[in-house]
N, C-alpha and C positions, 0 to 999 in steps of 0.2 A: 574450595569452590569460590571464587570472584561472584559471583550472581548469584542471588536469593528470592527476588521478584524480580516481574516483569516491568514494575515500573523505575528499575533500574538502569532500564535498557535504550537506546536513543529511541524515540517516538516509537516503541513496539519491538522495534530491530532487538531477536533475539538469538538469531545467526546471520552472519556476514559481517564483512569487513570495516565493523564498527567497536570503537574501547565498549568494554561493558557489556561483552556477550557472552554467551553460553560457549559457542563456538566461533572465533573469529576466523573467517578463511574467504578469499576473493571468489568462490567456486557458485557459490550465490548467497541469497538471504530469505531469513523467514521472520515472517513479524505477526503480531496476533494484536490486531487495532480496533478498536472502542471509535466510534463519530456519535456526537448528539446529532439531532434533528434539525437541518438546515444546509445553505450551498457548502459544499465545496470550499476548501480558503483559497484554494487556486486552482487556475487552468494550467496542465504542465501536460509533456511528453519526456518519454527517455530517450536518449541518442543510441543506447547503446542497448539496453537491457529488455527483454522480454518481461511481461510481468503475469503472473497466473493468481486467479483472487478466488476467494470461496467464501459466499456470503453464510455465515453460521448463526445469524440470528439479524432480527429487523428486513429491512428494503430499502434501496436507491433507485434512483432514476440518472441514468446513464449514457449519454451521447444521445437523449431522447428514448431508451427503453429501459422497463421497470426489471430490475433483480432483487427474487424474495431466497430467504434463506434455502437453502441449499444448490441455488444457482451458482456456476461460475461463469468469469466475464475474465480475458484474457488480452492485455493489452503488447502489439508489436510494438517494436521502435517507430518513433516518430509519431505514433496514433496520438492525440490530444485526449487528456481527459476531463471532462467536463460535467457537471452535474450537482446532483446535491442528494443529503442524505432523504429517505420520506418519514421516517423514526429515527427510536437511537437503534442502532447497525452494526453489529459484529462482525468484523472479515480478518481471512487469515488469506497473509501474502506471500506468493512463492516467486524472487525476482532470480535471473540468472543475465549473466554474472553478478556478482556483487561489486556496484562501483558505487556507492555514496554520492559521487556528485555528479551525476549522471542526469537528473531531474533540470528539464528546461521549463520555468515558468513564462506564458505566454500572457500576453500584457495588452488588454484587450484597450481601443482607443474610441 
């Protein structure tokens, strides 16, 4: 077995098309992400990929509405996302497809 923890794995990603996974495969990606208490480090969308989240502990405030643990918040293509953590917040990510660079940061003026 390549992977033994999860902080081996690129920022969470512990399936999809990234080195150092459980399973590598373009089909999509799963990640299991830790935030402390605070924004967001960036406003982004994805071009391509749908993203489905599952808040598993803590809460965020999200495009202006609060998700507490066991809410989920599912982002299309193209949707921005924006916000900040309101604790530290546990979410597990379901993206499809898996494309890595797929994340557009938006560059606020």
């Amino acid at each position: 077995m390549r992977i033994t923890n999860l902080n081996q794995c690129v920022r969470g990603w512990f399936i999809g098309d990234f080195p150092n996974t459980i399973l590598r495969t373009k089909d999509f990606e799963v990640a299991f992400m830790k935030w402390e208490k605070g924004p967001f480090s960036d406003m982004h969308f994805q071009r391509e990929a749908t993203e489905y989240n599952l808040v598993t502990k803590g809460s965020l405030k999200l495009n202006g509405k609060v998700y507490k643990e066991g809410d989920f918040f599912v982002f299309e293509p193209y949707v921005v996302c924006e916000g900040e953590w309101l604790e530290y917040t546990e979410v597990v990510v379901v993206k499809t497809p898996s494309c890595p660079d797929d994340k557009q940061v938006v560059e606020c003026k």
